[in-house]
C-alpha positions in Angstrom: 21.2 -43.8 -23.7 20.5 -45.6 -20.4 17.0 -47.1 -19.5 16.2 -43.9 -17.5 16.5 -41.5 -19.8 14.3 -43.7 -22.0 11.8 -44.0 -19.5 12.4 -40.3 -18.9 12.4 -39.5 -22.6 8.8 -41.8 -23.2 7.9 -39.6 -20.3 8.3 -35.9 -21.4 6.9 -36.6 -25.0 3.8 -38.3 -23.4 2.7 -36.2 -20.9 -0.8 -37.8 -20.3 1.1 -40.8 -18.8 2.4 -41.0 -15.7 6.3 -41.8 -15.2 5.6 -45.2 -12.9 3.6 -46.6 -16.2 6.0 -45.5 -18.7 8.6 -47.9 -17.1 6.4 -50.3 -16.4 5.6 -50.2 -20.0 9.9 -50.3 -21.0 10.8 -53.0 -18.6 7.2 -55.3 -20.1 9.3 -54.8 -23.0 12.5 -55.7 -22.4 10.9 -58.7 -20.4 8.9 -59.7 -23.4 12.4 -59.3 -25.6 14.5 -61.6 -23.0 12.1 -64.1 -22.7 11.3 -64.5 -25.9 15.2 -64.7 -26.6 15.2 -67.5 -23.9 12.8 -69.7 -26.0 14.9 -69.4 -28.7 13.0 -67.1 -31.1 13.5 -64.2 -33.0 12.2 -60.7 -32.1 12.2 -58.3 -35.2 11.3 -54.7 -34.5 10.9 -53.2 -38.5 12.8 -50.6 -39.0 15.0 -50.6 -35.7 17.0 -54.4 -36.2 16.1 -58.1 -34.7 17.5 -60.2 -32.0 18.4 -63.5 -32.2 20.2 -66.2 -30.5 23.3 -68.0 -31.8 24.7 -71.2 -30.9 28.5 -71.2 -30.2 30.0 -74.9 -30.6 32.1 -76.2 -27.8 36.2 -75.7 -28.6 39.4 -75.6 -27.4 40.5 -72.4 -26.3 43.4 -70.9 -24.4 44.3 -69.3 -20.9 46.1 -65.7 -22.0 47.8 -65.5 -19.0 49.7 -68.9 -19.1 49.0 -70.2 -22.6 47.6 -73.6 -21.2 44.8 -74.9 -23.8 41.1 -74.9 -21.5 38.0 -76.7 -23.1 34.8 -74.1 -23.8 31.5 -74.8 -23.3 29.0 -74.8 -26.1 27.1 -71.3 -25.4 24.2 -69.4 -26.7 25.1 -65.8 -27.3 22.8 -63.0 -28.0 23.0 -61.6 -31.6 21.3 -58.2 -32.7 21.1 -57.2 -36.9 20.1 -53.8 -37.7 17.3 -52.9 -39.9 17.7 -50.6 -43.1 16.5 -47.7 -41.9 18.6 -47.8 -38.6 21.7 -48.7 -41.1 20.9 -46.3 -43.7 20.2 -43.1 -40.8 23.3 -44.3 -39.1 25.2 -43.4 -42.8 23.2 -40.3 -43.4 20.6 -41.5 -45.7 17.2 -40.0 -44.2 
């Protein structure tokens, strides 16, 4: 599913709202999500799985292509857990 047919989705079952504040009300959220992420904290939706952020340590890595050793970067990398019921409905325990 793409963010349209989310907002789309949001739309059709709400019918009482109009489509311009249903994606006004997705992207707050995924604004509120990313910026949180930014700060460094933890955003924990129960039932559906958190975000996180993860530190990756610099290290020495190598080009593919030529086999030549390159340094990386120490990075932060987004990091997503599922819940329990999101793990147990994706193995077909309703």
């Amino acid at each position: 599913m793409i963010r349209s047919e989310l907002v789309q989705k949001i739309a059709d079952e709400n019918p009482h709202l109009y489509q311009r504040d249903v994606e006004r009300i997705v992207s707050t959220l995924f604004d509120e999500i990313i910026e949180a992420m930014a700060r460094g904290d933890r955003v924990e939706l129960r039932g559906f799985g958190a975000f996180s952020v993860k530190k990756r340590d610099a290290r020495v890595g190598r080009n593919p292509r030529t086999g030549e050793s390159v340094t990386v970067e120490e990075k932060h990398v987004p990091f997503f857990k599922t819940g329990k019921l999101l793990r147990d409905r994706l193995n077909g325990k309703s």
